[in-house]
N, C-alpha and C positions, 0 to 999 in steps of 0.2 A: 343417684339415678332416679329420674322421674317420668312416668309413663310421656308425660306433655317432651320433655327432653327426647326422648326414645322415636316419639311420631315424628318430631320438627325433624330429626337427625336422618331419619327415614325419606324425609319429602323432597331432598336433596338428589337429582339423579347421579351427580358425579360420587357421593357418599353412598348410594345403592348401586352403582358401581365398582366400588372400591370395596364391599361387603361380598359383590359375586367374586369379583379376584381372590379374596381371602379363603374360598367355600375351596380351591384347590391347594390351602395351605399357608403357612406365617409367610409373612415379609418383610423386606425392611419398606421404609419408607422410601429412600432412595427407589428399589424397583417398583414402588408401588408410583412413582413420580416419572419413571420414565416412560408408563404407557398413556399418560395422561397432557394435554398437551396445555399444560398451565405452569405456574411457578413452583418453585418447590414450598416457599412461603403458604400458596394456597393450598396445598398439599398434605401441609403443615397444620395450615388451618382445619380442614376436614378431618384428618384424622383425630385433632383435639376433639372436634366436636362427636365424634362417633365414639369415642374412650371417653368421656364427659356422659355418654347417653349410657353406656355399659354397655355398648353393642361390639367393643375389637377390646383384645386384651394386649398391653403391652409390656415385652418382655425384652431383657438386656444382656447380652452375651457381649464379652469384649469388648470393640468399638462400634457394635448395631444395637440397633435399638429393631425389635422383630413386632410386627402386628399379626395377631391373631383374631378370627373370629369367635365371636361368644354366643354362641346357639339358644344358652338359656334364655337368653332374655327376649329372641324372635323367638321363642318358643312360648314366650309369656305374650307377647303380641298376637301370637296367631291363636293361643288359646281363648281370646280375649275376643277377637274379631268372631271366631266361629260361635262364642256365647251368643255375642251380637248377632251372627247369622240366624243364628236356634231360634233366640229370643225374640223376631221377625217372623220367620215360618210358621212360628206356634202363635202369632198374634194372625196369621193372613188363615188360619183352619179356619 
């Protein structure tokens, strides 16, 4: 996982869409495909790329494959962004 991975992954609406679904809990892919109104292929696609960023964690029971959201890592984003913030405010005193 790489910070530039993590932002590209982020600039995607349908992918920071697919991160607010997960904030109420895992899913498989399948439900995460049937509020969305694209193929399951693209579906497929975004979710590689969002486990590729370290942003969904994926886990395997039975015949599902479950996504979960990974907090760390927007947690390392927004700690990042508010330096950025700080580090701004303190150049406009």
């Amino acid at each position: 996982m790489s910070f530039s991975e993590t932002m590209k992954a982020l600039s995607d609406p349908a992918r920071r869409e697919i991160l607010n679904m997960l904030k109420a809990g895992r899913m498989t892919a399948g439900e995460i495909a049937g509020r969305f109104d694209m193929t399951n292929a693209t579906v497929s696609y975004h979710l590689s790329q969002l486990k590729k960023a370290g942003l969904v964690f994926e886990s395997r029971e039975k015949n599902f494959i479950y996504y979960s959201l990974n907090a760390s890592v927007l947690e390392e984003v927004l700690l990042w962004l508010q330096a950025l913030r700080g580090g701004e405010e303190h150049e406009n005193q």
